[in-house]
N, C-alpha and C positions, 0 to 999 in steps of 0.2 A: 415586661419580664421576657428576658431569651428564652427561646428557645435552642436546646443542643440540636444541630445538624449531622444528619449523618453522612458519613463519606460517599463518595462514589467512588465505585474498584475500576483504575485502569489496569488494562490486561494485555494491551500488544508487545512484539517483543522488543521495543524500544522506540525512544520518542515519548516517552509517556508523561516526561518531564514538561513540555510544551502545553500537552493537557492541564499538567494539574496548574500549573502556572498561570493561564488565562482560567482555568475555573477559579484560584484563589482570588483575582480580580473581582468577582461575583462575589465573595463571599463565600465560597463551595470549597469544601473539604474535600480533599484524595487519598486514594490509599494506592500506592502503586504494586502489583505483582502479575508480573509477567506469568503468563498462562502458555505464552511460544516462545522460541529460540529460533536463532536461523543461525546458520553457518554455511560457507561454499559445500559444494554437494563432494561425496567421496570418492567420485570417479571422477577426475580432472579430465580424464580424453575427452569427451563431448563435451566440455568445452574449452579445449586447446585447440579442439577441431573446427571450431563456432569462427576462434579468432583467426585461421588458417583462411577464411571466406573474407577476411577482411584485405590481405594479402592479392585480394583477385578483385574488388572493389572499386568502383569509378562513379564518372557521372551517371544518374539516374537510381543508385543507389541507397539503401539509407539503413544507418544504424538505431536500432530502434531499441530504446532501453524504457523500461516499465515500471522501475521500483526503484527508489531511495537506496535501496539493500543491494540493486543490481551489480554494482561498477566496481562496490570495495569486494564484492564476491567473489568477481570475475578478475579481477586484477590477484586475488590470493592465490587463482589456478594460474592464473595464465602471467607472472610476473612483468614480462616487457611487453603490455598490452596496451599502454599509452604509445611505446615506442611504433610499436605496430601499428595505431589507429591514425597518427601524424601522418605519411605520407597516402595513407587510403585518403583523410579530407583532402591534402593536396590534389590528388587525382580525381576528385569531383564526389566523395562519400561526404550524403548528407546526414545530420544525426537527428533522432524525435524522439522525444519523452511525453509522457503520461504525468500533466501536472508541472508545476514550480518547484515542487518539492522536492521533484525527481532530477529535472533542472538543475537545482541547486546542489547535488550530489556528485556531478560530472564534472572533470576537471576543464572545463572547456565555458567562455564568455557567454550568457545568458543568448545573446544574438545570433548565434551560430546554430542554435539548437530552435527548432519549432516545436513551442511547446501546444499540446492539447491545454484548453481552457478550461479542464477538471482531470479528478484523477482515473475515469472511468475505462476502459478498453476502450470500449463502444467511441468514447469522444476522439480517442486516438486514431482508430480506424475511421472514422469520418473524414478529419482531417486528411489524413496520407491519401485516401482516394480522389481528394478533391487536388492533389499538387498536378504541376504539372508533370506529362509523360517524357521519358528521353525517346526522340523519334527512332526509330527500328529497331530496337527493343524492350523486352520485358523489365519492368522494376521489380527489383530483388532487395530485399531484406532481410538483413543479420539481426538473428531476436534472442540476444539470452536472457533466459527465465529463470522465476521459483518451478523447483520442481512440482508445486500446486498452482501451477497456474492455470486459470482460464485458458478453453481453446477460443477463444473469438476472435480475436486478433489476428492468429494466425492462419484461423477457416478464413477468416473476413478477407483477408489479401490475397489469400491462394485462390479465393473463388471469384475474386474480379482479376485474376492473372497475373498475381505477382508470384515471383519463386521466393522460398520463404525456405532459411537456412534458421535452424532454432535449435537449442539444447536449454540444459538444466544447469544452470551455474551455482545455485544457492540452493538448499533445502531448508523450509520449516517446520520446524516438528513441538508437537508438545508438550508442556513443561509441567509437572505435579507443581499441585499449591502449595503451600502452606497448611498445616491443621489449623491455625489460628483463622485463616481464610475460608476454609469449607468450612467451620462452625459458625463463621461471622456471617455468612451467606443462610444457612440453614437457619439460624438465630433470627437473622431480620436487621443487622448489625448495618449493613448497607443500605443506603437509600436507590442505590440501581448500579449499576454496570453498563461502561460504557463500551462497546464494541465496533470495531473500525475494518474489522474484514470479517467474509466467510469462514477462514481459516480459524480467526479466534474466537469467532461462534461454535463453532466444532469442537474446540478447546473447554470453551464453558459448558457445554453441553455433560462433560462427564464429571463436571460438580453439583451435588445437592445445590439446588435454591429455591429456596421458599415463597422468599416477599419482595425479592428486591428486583424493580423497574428495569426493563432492559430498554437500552437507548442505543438506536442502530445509524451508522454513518452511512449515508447511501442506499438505493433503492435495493442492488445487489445483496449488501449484507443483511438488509432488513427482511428480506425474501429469508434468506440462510435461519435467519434468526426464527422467522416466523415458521420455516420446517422443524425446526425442532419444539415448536408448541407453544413459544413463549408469547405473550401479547407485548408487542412493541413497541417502544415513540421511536417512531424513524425522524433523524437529521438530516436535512439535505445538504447543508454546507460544510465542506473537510476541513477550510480553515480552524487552528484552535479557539482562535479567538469569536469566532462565528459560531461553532459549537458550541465553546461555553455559554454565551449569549442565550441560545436556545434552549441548553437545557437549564438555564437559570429560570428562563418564561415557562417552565414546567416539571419546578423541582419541586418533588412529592413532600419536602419535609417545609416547614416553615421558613422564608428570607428575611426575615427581619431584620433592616440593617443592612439588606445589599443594596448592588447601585441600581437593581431595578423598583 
């Protein structure tokens, strides 16, 4: 006899669709609603001024981009901001993301870009310390961010002596639920929530929930998650399909029927 499964709530502000897509592999039901929003930030000077440091750019350089969200953000303030970034690589600006994902966001050949081998700061800032240096002088870095972002990145490179040019390109902010959502949560309706940043740990934070499992991407959000009281199963892999994976080997409702 089946047993009915219950959903698990994605909640980031987009992408969610890749989630529930490798969990439906598994067998695992989704329920998608975004808990954040992001949009370019509402002061375009910092970062018209971000793009201004690209203009001054050369060897030993490097454009350092963070998030999936970054580029279409930054390109909404800053309109001829590819136009700009073309002759900066010709003059020796190199570019680094955080992750494949973020990678794969940039208008620019997978090859050209060094990516970190997860999506963590911490991996990113390893990486850039270990490149080589341009001999007599400092390496500088153009970083534009959420205006929630982590400082580590940018303590990290200032403090082994890189100049670090940074603004706020994007904001994310948060989104009210649904009532059908904060009663499904209160109810027990969910088998867990799956959370993929600190940001939308904070977000879940100001909804009732009862019963339902919280499942954390990364050591970071899982901390976030565990400040606010909740007992957690931390993921450590961000791929979807490695996620699902996992939280299939420790899904609270019955799998009868899946491919594990």
């Amino acid at each position: 006899m089946s047993v009915s499964r219950r959903p698990i709530l994605l909640i980031r502000p987009d992408g969610n669709e890749a989630d529930a897509s490798a969990l439906a592999a598994f067998g695992l039901p989704t329920v998608i609603e975004p808990l954040l929003t992001t949009g370019p930030s509402a002061d375009a000077a910092p970062a018209r001024a971000l793009a201004d440091e690209l203009d001054r750019a050369g060897a030993g350089d490097w454009l350092v981009i963070t998030s999936p969200r970054t580029w279409r953000n930054w390109c909404a303030l800053v309109p001829d901001l590819l136009e700009r970034v073309a002759p900066a690589l010709d003059a020796g600006l190199r570019v680094a993301s955080v992750g494949s994902a973020t990678t794969a966001s940039l208008p620019l050949p997978a090859e050209r870009v060094l990516t970190s081998p997860g999506p963590a700061a911490e991996q990113l800032l390893d990486l850039l310390l270990c490149q080589p240096k341009t001999f007599g002088r400092a390496s500088t870095a153009v970083l534009p961010q959420s205006a929630q972002a982590r400082a580590v990145l940018p303590d990290g490179l200032r403090a082994a002596g890189w100049q670090v040019h940074s603004a706020a390109v994007y904001d994310t902010r948060p989104r009210a639920p649904s009532p059908g959502t904060v009663s499904g949560l209160a109810a027990g309706d969910f088998a867990g929530v799956l959370v993929r940043s600190p940001s939308a740990a904070d977000a879940l934070a100001v909804v009732p929930m009862v019963t339902a499992q919280v499942f954390a991407v990364g050591p970071i959000t899982a901390a976030r998650c565990r400040a606010h009281g909740w007992v957690v199963v931390e993921v450590q892999p961000t791929d979807p399909a490695a996620v699902a994976e996992s939280l299939a080997r420790c899904w609270p409702d019955s799998l009868e029927g899946s491919l594990l």
